[in-house]
C-alpha positions, -999 to +999 in steps of 0.1 A: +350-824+502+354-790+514+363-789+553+349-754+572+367-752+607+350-723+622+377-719+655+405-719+632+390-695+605+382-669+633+415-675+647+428-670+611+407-636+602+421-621+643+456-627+630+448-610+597+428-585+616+463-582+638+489-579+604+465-564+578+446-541+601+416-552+578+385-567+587+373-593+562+339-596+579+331-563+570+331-572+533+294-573+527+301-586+486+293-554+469+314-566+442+332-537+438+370-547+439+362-578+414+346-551+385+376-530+388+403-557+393+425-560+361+437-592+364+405-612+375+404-626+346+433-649+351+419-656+384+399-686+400+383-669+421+374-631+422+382-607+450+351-604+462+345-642+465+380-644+483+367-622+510+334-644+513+361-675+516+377-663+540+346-651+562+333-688+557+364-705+568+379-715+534+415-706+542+428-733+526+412-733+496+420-699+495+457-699+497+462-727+474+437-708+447+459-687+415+439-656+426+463-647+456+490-654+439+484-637+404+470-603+422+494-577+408+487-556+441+476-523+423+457-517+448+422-507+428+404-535+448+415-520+480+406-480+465+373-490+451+360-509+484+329-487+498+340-504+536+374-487+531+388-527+533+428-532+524+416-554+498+453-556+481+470-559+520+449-589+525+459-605+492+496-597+497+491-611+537+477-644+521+507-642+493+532-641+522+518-666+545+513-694+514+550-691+511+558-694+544+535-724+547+551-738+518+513-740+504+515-757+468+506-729+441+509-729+405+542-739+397+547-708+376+534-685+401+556-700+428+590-697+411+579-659+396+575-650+435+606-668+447+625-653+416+613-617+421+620-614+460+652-628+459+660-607+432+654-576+451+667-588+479+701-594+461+703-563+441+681-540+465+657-532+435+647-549+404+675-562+380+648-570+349+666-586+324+687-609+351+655-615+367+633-627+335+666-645+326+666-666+356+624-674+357+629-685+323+652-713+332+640-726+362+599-722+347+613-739+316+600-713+291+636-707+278+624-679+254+595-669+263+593-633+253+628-635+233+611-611+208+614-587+229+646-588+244+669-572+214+651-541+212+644-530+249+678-541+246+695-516+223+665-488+234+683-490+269+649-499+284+676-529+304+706-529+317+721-563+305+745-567+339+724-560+375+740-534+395+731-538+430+714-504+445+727-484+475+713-502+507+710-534+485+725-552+515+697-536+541+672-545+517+682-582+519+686-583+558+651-567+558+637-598+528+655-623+554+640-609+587+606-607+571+604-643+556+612-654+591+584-637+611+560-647+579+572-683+590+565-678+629+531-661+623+517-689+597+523-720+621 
């Protein structure tokens, strides 16, 4: 059964008001970030109904659901909205706070995230080939996409050993410092 906790859903949307700067109440379901969003279709639930979710009270639901977490953040949602909502900044707020409430999410999702943050935070930008070589192990799809590894390899499209970018080691103090205020602010 679905649970709506109106004082903790209000509480929820000020705090996202607060970090976001975006007012999900305003959303009045035009439906305009779901027709332009290209990855709804992998979704469970589109943009548009996210907002409504989260205007109801659904926060759970919603963190747990593969929309937040498969939203490539491309920020059409957010430019299309006639309400001038950060559609994408709410998305990547719920991303964040779903990890730092240790929210089960698909499992694939989960370690892609985990994967991709700590890879930037190691190298201070994004080390492809490393980084698709470490999802596939721990996601257990050992070759998925082998095909294409030769020939971006000998086109140069990626470099086969990371090479960590000037400031890498600011850009990791900054991943570490962030992660912990995304703990403090979702308990």
């Amino acid at each position: 059964m679905i649970r709506y906790d109106t004082q903790e859903a209000a509480e929820f949307r000020e705090r996202l008001l607060q970090r976001v700067r975006a007012d999900v109440t305003a959303c009045y379901q035009c439906g305009n970030c779901s027709a332009g969003c290209p990855a709804a279709f992998t979704f469970d639930y589109a943009p548009n109904q996210v907002m409504r979710m989260l205007q109801v009270g659904l926060v759970d639901e919603v963190l747990k659901s593969s929309a937040v977490q498969l939203c490539v953040q491309c920020l059409t949602c957010t430019a299309r909205c006639p309400r001038n909502i950060d559609v994408a900044g709410i998305f990547e707020d719920l991303k964040m706070v779903a990890v730092a409430r240790d929210v089960q999410v698909p499992e694939d999702a989960a370690v892609f995230n985990r994967v991709f943050l700590e890879n930037v935070a190691r190298y201070g930008r994004l080390a492809e080939a490393f980084m698709l070589l470490r999802y596939n192990m721990l996601s257990k799809h050992f070759l998925n996409d082998a095909e294409l590894g030769l020939p971006m390899l000998t086109k140069g499209k990626v470099e086969v050993l990371p090479k960590k970018a000037a400031g890498a080691d600011e850009v990791g103090r900054i991943y570490r410092k962030a992660m912990g205020r995304a703990k403090e602010k979702a308990s």
